[in-house]
MDAnalysis code that builds the backbone (N, CA, C; Angstrom):
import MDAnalysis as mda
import numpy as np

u = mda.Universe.empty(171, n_residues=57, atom_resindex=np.repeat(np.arange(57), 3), trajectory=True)
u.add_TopologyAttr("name", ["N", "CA", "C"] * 57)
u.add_TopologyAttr("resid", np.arange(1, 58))
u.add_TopologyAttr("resname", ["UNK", "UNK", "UNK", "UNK", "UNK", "UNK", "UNK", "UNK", "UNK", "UNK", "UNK", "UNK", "UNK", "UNK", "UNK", "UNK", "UNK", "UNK", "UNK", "UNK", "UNK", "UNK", "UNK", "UNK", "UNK", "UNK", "UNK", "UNK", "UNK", "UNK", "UNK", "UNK", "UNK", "UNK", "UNK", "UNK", "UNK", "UNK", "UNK", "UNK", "UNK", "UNK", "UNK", "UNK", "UNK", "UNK", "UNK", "UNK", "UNK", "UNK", "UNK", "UNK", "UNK", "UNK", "UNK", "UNK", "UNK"])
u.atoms.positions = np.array([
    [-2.151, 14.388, -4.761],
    [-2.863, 13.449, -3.913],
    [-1.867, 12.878, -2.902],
    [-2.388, 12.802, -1.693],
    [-1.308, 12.411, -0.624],
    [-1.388, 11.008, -0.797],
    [0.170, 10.136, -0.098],
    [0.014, 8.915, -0.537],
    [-0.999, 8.243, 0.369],
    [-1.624, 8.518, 1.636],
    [-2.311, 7.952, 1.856],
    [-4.105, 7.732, 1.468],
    [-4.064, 9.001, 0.400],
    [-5.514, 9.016, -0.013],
    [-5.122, 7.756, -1.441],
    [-3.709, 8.053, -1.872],
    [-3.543, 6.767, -3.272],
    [-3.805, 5.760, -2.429],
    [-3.287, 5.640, -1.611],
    [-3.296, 4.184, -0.876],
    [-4.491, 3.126, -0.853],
    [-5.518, 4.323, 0.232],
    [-6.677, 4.107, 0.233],
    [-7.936, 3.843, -0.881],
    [-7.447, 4.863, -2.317],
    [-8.079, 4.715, -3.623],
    [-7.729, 3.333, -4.224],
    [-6.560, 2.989, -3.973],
    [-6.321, 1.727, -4.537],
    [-6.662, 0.380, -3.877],
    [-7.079, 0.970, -2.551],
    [-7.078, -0.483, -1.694],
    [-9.298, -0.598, -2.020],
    [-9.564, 0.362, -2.391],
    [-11.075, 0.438, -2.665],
    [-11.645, -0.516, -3.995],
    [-9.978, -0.176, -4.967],
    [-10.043, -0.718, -6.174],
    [-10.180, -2.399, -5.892],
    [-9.342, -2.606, -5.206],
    [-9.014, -4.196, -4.315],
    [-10.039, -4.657, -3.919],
    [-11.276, -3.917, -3.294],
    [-12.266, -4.379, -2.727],
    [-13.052, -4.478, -3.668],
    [-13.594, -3.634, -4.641],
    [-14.414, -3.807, -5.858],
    [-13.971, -5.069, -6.926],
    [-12.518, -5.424, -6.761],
    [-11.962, -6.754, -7.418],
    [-12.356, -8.011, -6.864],
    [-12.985, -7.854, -5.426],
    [-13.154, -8.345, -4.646],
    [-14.261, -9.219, -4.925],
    [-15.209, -8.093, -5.038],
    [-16.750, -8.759, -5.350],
    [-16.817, -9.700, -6.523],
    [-16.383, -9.018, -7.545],
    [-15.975, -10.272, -8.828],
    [-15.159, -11.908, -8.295],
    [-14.980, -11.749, -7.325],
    [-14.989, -13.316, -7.341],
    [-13.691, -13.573, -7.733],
    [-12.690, -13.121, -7.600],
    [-11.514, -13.347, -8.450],
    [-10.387, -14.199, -7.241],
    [-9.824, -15.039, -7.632],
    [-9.131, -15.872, -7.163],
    [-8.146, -15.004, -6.215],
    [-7.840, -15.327, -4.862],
    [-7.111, -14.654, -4.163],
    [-5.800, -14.050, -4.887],
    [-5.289, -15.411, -5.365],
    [-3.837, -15.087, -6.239],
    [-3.933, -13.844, -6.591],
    [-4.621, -13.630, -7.650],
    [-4.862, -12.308, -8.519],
    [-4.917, -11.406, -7.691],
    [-5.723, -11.357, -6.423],
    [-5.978, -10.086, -5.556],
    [-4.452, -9.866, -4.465],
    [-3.758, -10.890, -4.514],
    [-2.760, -10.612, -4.000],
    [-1.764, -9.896, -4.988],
    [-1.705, -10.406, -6.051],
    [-1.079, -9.522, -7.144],
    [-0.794, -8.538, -7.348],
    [-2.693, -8.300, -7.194],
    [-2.567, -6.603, -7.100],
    [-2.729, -5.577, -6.029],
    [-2.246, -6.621, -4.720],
    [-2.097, -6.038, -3.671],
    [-0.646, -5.522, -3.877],
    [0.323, -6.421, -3.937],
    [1.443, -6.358, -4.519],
    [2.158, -5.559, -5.323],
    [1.647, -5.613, -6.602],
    [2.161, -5.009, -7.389],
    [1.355, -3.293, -7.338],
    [0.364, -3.072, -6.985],
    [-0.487, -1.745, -7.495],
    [0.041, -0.968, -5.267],
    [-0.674, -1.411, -4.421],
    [-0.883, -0.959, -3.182],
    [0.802, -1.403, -2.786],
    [0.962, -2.532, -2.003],
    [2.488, -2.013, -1.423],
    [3.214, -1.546, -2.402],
    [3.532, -1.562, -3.693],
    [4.660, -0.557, -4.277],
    [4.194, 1.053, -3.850],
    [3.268, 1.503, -3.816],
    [2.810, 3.122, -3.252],
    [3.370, 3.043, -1.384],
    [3.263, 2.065, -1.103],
    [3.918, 2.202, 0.518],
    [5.211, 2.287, 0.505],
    [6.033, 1.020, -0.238],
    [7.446, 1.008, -0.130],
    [8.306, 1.887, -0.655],
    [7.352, 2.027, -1.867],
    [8.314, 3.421, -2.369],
    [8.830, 4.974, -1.535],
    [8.215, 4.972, -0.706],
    [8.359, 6.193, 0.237],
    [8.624, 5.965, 1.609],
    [9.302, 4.454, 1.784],
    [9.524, 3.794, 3.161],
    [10.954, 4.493, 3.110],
    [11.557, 4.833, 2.405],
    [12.864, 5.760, 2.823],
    [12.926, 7.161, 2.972],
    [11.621, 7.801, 2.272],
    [11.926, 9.117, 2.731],
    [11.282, 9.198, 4.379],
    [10.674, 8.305, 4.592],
    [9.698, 8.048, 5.957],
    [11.088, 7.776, 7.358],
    [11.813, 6.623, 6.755],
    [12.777, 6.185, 7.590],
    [14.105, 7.387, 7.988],
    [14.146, 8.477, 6.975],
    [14.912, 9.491, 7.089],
    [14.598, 10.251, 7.796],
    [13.145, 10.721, 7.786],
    [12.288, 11.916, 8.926],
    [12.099, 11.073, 10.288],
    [11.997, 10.206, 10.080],
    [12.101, 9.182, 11.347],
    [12.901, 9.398, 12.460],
    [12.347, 9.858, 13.934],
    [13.689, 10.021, 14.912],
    [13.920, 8.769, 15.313],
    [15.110, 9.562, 16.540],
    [15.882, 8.038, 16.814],
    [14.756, 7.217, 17.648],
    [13.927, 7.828, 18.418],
    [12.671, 7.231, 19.510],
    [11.847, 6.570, 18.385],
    [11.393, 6.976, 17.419],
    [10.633, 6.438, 16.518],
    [11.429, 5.259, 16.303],
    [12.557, 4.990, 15.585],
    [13.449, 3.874, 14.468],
    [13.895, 2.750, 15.758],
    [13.624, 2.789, 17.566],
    [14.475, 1.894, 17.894],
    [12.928, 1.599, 18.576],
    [11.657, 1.432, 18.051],
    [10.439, 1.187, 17.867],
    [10.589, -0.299, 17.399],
])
């Protein structure tokens, strides 16, 4: 699964947490802990393929 289809599967999960009514805190949580860890984790192989026109962006 590419990371942007996890991304997207998890950010769906976020929205269905959503409807329950659940205190932002919590939904930031698991913005946190579940969705940006799948982004950041691959912010270095990203920053490596990255040219120089891209990185002084």
């Amino acid at each position: 699964m590419s990371l942007t289809k996890k991304a997207q599967w998890k950010m769906y999960f976020l929205r269905q947490l959503k409807k329950f009514l659940l205190p932002v805190k919590m939904l930031v949580n698991f913005y946190t802990a579940i969705i940006e860890s799948i982004l950041t984790s691959s912010i270095t192989v990203w920053f490596a393929a990255a040219t120089a026109r891209d990185k002084a962006k």
